[in-house]
N, C-alpha and C positions, 0 to 999 in steps of 0.2 A: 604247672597249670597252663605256662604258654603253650606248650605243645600237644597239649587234650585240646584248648581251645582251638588250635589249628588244625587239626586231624578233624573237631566236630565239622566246622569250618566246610574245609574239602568234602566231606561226607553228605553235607546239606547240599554241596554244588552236584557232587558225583549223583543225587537220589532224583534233584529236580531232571537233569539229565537224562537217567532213568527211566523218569517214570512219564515224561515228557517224549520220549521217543516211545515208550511201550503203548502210549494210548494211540500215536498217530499210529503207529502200526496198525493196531485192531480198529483203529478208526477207518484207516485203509481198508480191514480187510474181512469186517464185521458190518461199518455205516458207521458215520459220525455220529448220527441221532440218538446211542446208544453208549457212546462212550466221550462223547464231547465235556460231561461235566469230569469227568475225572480229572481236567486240566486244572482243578480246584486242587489237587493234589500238588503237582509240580509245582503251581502259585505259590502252594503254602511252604514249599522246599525251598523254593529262590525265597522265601520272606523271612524264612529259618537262616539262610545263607546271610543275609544283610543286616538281619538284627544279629548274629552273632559277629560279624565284621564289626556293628558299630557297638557294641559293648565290651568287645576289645580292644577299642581304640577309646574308648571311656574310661578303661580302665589301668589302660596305658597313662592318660592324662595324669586322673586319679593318684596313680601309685608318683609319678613325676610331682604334684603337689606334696605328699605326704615325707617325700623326702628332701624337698627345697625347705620344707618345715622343720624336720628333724636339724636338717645344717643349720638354720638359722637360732634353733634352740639351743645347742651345742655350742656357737659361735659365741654366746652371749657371757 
């Protein structure tokens, strides 16, 4: 599962990139006035990008808890 969530990860970074460079392009080569809200798009890729960062590092925590628990149950 680590490694789907790193590949999604990458994927949310590689699309914001994307699709952040394809609208300056046609914003260049079209008018901003026309293609400026698409950066709604890219937004929403980098916010894809940073909620999957922090809910992997939640559930890093997370799984760190549930095994300081198990030791401690075990121990007794």
């Amino acid at each position: 599962m680590n490694t789907y969530n790193k590949i999604m990860q990458v994927f949310w970074l590689a699309m914001a990139t994307v699709i952040a460079v394809s609208v300056t392009y046609k914003g260049f080569t079209e008018g901003f006035d026309r293609w400026a809200l698409y950066y709604i798009f890219a937004l929403l890729a980098v916010t894809m990008f940073f909620m999957r960062k922090y809910m992997m590092n939640r559930m890093k925590k997370h799984q760190q808890f549930l095994d300081e628990k198990h030791r401690k149950e075990n121990s007794k």
